[in-house]
C-alpha positions in Angstrom: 13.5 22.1 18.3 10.7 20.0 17.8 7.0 20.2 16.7 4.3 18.0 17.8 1.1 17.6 15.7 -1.6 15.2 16.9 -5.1 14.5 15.7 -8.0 12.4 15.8 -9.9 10.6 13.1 -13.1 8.3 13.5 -13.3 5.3 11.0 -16.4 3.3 11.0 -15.8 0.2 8.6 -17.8 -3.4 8.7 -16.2 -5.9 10.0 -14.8 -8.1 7.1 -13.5 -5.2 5.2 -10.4 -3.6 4.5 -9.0 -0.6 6.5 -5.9 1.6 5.7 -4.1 3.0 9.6 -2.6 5.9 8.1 0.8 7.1 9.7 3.1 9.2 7.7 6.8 10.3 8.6 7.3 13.7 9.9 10.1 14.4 7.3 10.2 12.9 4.2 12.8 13.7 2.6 14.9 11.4 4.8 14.8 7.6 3.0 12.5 5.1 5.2 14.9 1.5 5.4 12.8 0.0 7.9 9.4 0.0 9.5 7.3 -2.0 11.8 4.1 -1.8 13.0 3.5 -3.7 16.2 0.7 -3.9 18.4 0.6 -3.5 22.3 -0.9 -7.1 23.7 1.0 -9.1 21.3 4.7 -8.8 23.0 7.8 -9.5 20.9 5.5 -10.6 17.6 4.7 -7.5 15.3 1.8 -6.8 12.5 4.0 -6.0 9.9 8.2 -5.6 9.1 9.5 -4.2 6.2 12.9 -4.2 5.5 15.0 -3.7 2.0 12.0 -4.1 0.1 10.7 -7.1 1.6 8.1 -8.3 3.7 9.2 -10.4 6.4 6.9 -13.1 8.1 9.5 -14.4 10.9 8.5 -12.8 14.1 4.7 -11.4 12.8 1.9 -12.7 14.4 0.0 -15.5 12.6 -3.5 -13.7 12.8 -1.8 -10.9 10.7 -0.3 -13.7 7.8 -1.4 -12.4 4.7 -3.7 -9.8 6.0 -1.5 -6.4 6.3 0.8 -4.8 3.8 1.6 -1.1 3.2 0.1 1.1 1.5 2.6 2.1 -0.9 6.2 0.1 -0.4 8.4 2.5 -2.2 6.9 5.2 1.1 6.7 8.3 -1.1 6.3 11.1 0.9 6.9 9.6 4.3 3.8 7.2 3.6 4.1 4.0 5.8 0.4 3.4 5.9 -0.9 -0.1 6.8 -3.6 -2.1 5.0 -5.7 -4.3 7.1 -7.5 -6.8 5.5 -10.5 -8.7 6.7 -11.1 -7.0 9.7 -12.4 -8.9 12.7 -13.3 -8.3 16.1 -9.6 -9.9 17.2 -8.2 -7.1 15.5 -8.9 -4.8 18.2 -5.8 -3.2 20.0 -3.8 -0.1 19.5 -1.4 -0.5 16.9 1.9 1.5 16.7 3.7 2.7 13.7 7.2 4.7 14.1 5.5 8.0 13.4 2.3 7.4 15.7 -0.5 5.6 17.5 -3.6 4.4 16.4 -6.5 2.9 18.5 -8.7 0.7 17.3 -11.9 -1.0 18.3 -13.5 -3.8 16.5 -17.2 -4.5 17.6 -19.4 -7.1 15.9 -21.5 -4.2 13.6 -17.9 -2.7 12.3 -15.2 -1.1 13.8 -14.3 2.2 15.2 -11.0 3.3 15.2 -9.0 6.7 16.6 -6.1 8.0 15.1 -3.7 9.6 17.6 -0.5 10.8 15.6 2.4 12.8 17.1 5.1 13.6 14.8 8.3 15.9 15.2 10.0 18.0 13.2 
């Protein structure tokens, strides 16, 4: 059986800042080896990988190059949430996590972002 949970969140953050894409795992009491967070227009290249404790820069996009970690790396209670540094106007795009999507619009006064999460239980 499954569950689905979505919601949506408004951020409004100036451009330059940081901004934290919250995504959480559905269960987390299941340990988190792996994730990636990719975005949409950019192919096979992701934002972030994170695998046995490391970060791993072959195969991220070079805008995202010491820009983006996770929140916490140890992902207590499910938390995979990404840290976006320096936000610009490129940034715009709907990123993916494994537990959700989020969309996100950069305009030149800030940026505007929707959370859309679906998770399953």
């Amino acid at each position: 059986m499954f569950h689905i949970v979505s919601s949506l969140l408004e951020l409004n953050i100036t451009a330059g800042q940081s901004v934290t894409l919250t995504c959480r795992a559905p269960n987390s009491n299941i340990p988190i080896t792996v994730v990636e967070w990719s975005r949409a227009d950019l192919k096979e290249e992701y934002v972030l990988m994170y695998r046995d404790g490391h970060l791993y820069a072959d195969g991220q996009h070079p805008s995202f190059k010491n820009r983006v970690d996770l929140q916490d790396r140890q992902m207590k209670d499910g938390d995979v949430s990404l840290i976006l540094k320096d936000v610009t106007i490129n940034d715009t795009g709907t990123y993916e996590c494994p537990f959700g999507v989020i969309c996100v619009v950069v305009a030149a006064f800030g940026i505007i972002g929707k959370l859309k999460t679906s998770n399953s239980s």
